[in-house]
Phi, psi and omega in degrees: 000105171294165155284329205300302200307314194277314158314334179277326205277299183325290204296319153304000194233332145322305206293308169303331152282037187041104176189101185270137166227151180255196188294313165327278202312304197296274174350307156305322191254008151291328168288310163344290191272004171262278190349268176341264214302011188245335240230315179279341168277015171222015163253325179077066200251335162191156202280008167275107185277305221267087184331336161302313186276009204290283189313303155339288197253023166252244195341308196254329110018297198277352194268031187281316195269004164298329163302325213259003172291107124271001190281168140325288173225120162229125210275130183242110163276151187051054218272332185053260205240012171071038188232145334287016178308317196306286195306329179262331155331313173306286160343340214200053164329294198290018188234169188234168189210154172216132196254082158278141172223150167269005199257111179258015172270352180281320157303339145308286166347284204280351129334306188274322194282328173278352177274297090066293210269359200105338210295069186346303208265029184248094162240109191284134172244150146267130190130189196252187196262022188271319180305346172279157188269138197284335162297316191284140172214134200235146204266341168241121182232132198262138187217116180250143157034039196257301188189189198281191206258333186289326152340273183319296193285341169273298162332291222236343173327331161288349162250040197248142173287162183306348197235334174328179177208147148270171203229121171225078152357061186228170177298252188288167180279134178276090184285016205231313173304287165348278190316321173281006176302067166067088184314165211080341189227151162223164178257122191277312185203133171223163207223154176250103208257143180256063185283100182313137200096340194276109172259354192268186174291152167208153179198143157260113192245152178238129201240134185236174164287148171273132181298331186287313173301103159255142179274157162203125188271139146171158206025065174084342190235161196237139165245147164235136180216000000 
């Protein structure tokens, strides 16, 4: 696979998301992706092989979701092979982002890819999301191919702020996930994403908590109503 080849697919596939990058940024998230693919043949880091299909369905895939990032510092659970964490740390200098996985050969990985690559604004956890500190609470937690969607808010909901939103990534729409959330959690929005290169469905639902539901403690026990 040359680069020349993944520079026309990049630069072409920016231009169909509306997305100016400068050289700098681009040049980064192209060393990203020879890191990924060397990387991946004795690690296993995404079921994506095939170099033709990379930028696509790595790189211009997590920079689909780039409009709905707004936090400061935002936490990508089950970050695995650093997608889309990795592509939006670039993309988005001046904001911090922290990448948990329990994996510690991915982390290893993505260990390497923030020294390798520069990255200030990069902080790797190893570990389940019980390893974050209970204290850090984030307005945005970002999800790619990670679990079910009842998963994502029971695992990781204690560290999303009271206002917070998830960012949760899928194929097709789960209407099954959906259904199965949690009293308390709702899905706020969903977007149907246009991924250049791409034929398959891709979607964002973005899920907060629900209002109509309030918790209330009291003598040791929490009620929801």
């Amino acid at each position: 696979m040359s680069d020349a080849l993944w520079q026309r697919q990049l630069t072409q596939g920016l231009a169909d998301l509306n997305l100016e990058l400068g050289s700098a940024s681009q040049q980064q998230l192209l060393a990203f992706l020879a890191l990924l693919n060397k990387w991946n043949r004795a690690y296993n880091l995404t079921a994506v092989r095939e170099p033709r299909q990379m930028v696509s369905r790595q790189l211009l895939d997590s920079l689909s979701i780039l409009p709905f990032v707004t936090a400061d510092h935002l936490l990508d659970v089950g970050a695995g092979g650093g997608l889309p964490g990795i592509p939006l740390a670039i993309t988005l200098p001046e904001r911090r982002f922290t990448l948990l996985d329990s994996n510690s050969k991915k982390t290893r990985f993505l260990t390497q890819c923030v020294l390798e690559l520069g990255l200030k604004n990069v902080e790797i956890i190893h570990g389940r999301a019980e390893s974050c500190d209970p204290a850090i609470r984030y307005q945005q937690i970002s999800s790619r191919a990670f679990t079910a969607l009842d998963n994502l808010v029971n695992w990781c909901g204690h560290l999303l702020a009271d206002e917070g939103e998830f960012l949760a990534m899928k194929g097709q729409f789960p209407d099954d996930e959906v259904a199965a959330l949690p009293v308390g959690w709702q899905v706020t929005s969903r977007q149907s994403l246009s991924v250049p290169g791409s034929d398959g469905d891709r979607h964002l639902l973005v899920i907060g908590r629900d209002s109509s539901h309030q918790n209330f403690t009291t003598g040791g026990e929490s009620w929801r109503v």
